[in-house]
N, C-alpha and C positions, 0 to 999 in steps of 0.2 A: 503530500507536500506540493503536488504538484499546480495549485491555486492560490494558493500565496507567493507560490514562486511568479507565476505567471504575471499576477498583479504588480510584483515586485519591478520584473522586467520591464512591462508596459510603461510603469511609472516612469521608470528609468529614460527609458526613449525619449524623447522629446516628443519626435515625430506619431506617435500614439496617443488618441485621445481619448480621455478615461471616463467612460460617461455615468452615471450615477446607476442608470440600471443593469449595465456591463460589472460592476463593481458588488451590486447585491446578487445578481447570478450568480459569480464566483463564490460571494463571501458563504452562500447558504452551500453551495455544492462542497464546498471544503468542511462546514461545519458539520455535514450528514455523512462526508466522510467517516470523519472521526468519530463521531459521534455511532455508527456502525463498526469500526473498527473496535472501539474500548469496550460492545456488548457483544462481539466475536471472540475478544480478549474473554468476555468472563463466562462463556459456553454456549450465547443464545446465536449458534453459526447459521442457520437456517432464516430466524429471522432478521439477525441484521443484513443477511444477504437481499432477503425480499425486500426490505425497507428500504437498501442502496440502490437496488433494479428500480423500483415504483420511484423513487423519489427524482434520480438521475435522467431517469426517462422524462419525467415532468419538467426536468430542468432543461436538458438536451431540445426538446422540442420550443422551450418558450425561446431560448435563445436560435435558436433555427428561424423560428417567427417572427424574432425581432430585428435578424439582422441579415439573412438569408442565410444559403449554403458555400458560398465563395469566400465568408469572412472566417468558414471555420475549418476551410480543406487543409490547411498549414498546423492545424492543433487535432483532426480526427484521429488518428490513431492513438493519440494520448488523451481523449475525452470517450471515445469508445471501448478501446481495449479493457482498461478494470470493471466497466458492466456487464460487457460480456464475459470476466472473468466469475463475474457474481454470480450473472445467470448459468454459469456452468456448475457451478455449488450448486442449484439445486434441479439439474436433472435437463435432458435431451428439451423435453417440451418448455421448461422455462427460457432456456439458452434459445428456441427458435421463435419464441413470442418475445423475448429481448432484440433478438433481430429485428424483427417484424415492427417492433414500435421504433425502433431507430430509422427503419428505411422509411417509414410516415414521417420520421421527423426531419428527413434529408430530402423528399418529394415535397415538403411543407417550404421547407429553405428553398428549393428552387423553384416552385412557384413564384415565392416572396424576391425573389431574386428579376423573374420573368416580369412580374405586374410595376418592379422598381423601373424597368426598363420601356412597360409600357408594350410590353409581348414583342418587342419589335424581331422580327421575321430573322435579320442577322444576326442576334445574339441568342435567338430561340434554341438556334441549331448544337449553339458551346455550350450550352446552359444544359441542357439535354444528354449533352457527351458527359460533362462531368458528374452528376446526376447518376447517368449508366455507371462510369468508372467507380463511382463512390460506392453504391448499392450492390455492385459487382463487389467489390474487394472486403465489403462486410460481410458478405451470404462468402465469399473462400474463406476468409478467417474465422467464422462459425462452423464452418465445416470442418477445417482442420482441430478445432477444440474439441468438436464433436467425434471425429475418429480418435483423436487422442482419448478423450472420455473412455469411450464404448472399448477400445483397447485395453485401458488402464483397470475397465471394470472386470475386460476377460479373466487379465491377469491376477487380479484380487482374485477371480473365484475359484481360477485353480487354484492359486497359493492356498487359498483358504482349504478345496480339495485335498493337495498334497499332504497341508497340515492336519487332517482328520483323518486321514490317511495314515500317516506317519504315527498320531497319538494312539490311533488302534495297534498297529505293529508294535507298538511298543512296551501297549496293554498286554498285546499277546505274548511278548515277549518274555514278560516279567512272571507272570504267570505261569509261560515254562519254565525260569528258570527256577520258581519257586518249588512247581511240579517236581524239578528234578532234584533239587535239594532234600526234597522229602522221600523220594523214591534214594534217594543215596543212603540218608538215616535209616531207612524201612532196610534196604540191600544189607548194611554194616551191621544192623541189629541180626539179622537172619543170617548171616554169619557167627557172630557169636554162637547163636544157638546150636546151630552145628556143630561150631567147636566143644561148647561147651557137650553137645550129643556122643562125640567121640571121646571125652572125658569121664563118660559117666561111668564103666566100666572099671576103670584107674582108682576113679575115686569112690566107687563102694568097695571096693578089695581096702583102700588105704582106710575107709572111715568104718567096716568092719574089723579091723585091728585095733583101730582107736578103741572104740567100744568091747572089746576082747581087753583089753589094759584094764579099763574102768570097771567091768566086771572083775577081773582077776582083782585089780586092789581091793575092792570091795570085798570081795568073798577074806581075800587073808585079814581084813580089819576086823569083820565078825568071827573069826576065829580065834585070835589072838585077843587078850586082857591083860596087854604090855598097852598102857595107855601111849608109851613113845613110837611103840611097832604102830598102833593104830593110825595114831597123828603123823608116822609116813604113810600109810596105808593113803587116808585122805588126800594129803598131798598127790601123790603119784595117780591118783583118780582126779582129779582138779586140774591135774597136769594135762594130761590123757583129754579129757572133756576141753581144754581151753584150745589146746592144737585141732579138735574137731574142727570147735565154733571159728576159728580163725579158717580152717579148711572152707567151711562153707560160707563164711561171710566171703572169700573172696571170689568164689562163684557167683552168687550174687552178686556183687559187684559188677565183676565184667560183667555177665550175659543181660542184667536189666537195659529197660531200651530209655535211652536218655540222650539231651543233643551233648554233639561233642565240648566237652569242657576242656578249653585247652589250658595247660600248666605246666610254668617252665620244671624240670626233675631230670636227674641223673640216670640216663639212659640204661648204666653201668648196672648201677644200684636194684633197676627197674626190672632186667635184665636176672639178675641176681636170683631174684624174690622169686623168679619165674619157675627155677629151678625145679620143686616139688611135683606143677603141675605138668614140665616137659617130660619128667622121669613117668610119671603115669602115662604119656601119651604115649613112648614111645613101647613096643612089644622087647621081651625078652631079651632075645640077640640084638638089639641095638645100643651101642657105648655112647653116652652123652658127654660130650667134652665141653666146657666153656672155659672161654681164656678171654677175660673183662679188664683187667686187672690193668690200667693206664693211669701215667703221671699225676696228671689232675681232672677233676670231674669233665664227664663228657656230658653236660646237659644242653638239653634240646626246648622244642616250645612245642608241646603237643600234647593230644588228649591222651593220657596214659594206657585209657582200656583200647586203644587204637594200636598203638604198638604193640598191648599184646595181644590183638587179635591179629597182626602183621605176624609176630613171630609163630602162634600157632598154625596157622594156615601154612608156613613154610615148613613147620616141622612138620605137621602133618602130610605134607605132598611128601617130604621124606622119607618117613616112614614108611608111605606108600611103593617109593622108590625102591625098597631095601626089604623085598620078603625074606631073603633068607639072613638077614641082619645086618650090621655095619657099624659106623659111625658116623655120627653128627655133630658136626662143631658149629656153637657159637662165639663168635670174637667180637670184639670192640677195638674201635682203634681212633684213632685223632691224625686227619690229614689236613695239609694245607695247603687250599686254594687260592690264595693270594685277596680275599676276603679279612676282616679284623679277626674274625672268632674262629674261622676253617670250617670243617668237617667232621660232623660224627659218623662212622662205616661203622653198620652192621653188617658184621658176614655171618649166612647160613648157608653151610657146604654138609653136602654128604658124600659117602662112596658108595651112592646105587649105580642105577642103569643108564642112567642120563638120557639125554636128548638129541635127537636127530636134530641138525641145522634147520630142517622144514617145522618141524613143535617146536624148536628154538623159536624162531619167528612169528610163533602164532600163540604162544605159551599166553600173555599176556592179555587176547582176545576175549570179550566176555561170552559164557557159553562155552569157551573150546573145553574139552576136555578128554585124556585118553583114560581115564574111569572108565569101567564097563556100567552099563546102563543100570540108576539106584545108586552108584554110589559116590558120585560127586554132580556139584552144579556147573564146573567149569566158571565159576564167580571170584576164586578166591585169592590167585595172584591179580583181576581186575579190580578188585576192590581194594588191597594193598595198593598195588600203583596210584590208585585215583588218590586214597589218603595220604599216598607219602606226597606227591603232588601238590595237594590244596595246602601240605603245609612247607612246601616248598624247597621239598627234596626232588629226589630220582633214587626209581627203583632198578638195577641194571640186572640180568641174566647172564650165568655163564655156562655152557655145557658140551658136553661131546657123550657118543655112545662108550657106554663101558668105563667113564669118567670121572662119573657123578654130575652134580650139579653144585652148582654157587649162585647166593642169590645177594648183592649188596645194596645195602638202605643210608642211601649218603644224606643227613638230613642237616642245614644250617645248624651250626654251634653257636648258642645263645649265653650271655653269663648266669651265673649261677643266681636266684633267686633268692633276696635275703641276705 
């Protein structure tokens, strides 16, 4: 704008006189303005700059030529400044040969200036000064665009540095955490198996009975030709056979390795069902108590074979607890936390040996464990905590020598599903 404004002004004036080729200089320098401007507008930034540098430079010197350097000391900074800003678009050495053709075209002007005067000796000497002053304060303002530049490019290249920097960390990062997600499922799964290892004795006594029924009905239906004694016979083998398969599908169940499927269900309920399999875990002398039994559903949002691999790893340290026998109680209960839905507590207490305040504190450590060597990982309250955790509970410890232990599983109360 700065070329039509000029003209505008001059017009204005009185005292300025507008001469026909003062008026086409400007007119063409405004139109290669624009005209570079509206192909920077649509991407070609490189070449409209070079086109503005070549063209400006050609204008800058014809009017330097035609009218000296003294008619343009009062408008150089606003006829210099945006070419130099062009030649800084496209690099160190363009920005110093922009220079370089301006100070030709300001040494052109004061010649043209000298020879109007007729070289005369007295104005030689101001003609000369100005000249220095003008060529001096272009070569500082190139300089300063130029630290500015080579600055601005440091800093892009660290930026650019820290951000490739950063995208790897954060590569690596993802990738642990995928690591560890995997190693957590691979951990839970090998859990199970264990459990399911110290089950297995429980449940060939139990699914040897089973099969002791199914033979027995069998043998008294071939013996008898009371066609209704027979058709119970059947039954009570059908019987016998369906409480197997239901025994072992829910081995299967739990111990297959599958990712956690979370699903809201009744803790209570879940709890319940558990019953069969805690009676086989525990030995002989141990009494199982459980006391579920709460006003309304206590349901949770969790992967179900998660809680009960939760609950058998407590039973199981229990029974560890208690060689010469005991009790175990499991309870339910609903507390509130000042939350909408509260708290579901599992409590599993027993009356073993309990814990010194020092394996109090380290109880939950992965690794620790006071197993004699073979016969625990020391994994198995770690791996409870981490799952009651992710689903955004807390697992708490409670114990003393000669006590027993308590273990509670406070997990978010969700509504019921359905």
């Amino acid at each position: 704008m700065y070329q039509p404004l000029s003209l505008l002004v001059a017009w204005w004036r009185a005292d300025v006189l507008l001469d026909p080729g003062s008026i086409v200089l400007a007119s063409v320098n405004g139109v290669l303005a624009w005209g570079c401007l509206l192909a920077s507008r649509r991407g070609a930034h490189r070449a409209a700059a070079a086109a503005y540098v070549a063209g400006s430079l050609l204008i800058i010197a014809a009017a330097y030529w035609r009218s000296g350097m003294t008619v343009h000391l009062s408008q150089q900074v606003a006829q210099l400044l945006p070419v130099l800003a062009a030649g800084l678009m496209l690099g160190r050495a363009a920005l110093w040969a922009t220079v370089g053709g301006m100070a030709l075209a300001m040494l052109a002007g004061a010649w043209r200036d000298a020879a109007g005067m007729l070289f005369a000796r007295a104005v030689m000497a101001a003609i000369a000064e100005r000249a220095f002053h003008a060529v001096a304060g272009l070569v500082a303002v190139a300089a300063v665009l130029d630290a500015a530049l080579a600055a601005l490019r440091r800093s892009l290249r660290t930026a650019r540095r820290r951000g490739d920097d950063l995208a790897r960390a954060r590569d690596r990062l993802q990738l642990e955490m995928l690591e560890k997600d995997r190693s957590r499922e691979l951990l839970v799964h090998a859990q199970k198996l264990e459990a399911v290892g110290r089950l297995a004795s429980g449940v060939a006594h139990d699914f040897g009975h089973l099969l002791s029924l199914v033979l027995g009905h069998a043998r008294r239906g071939q013996r008898s030709r009371d066609p209704a004694e027979m058709l119970a016979a059947l039954q009570g083998a059908e019987s016998a056979a369906r409480r197997a398969s239901a025994l072992t599908r829910q081995l299967l169940d739990f111990s297959r390795y599958d990712a956690a499927r979370l699903e809201v269900f009744d803790a209570g309920r879940a709890l319940a069902e558990m019953e069969p399999m805690l009676r086989q875990l525990f030995r002989p002398g141990v009494e199982l108590a459980l006391e579920l039994a709460v006003p309304v559903p206590g349901c949770v949002r969790l992967d179900r074979a998660q809680l009960e691999l939760i609950v058998l790893n407590l039973a199981s340290n229990a029974d560890q607890a208690m060689p010469g026998g005991g009790r175990f109680r499991l309870a339910l209960r609903l507390e509130a936390d000042g939350t909408p839905g509260g708290q579901v507590v599992v409590e599993a207490a027993d009356t073993g040996c309990g814990m010194d305040p020092e394996t109090l504190a380290r109880c939950f450590e992965p690794f620790f464990t006071t197993r004699p060597a073979g016969q625990g990982t020391g994994l198995g309250l770690a791996v409870a905590r981490s799952l009651v955790e992710a689903a955004g509970g807390h697992l708490e410890a409670e114990s003393a020598p000669g006590r027993g232990s308590a273990f509670r599983l406070r997990l978010p109360r969700v509504a019921a599903a359905g």
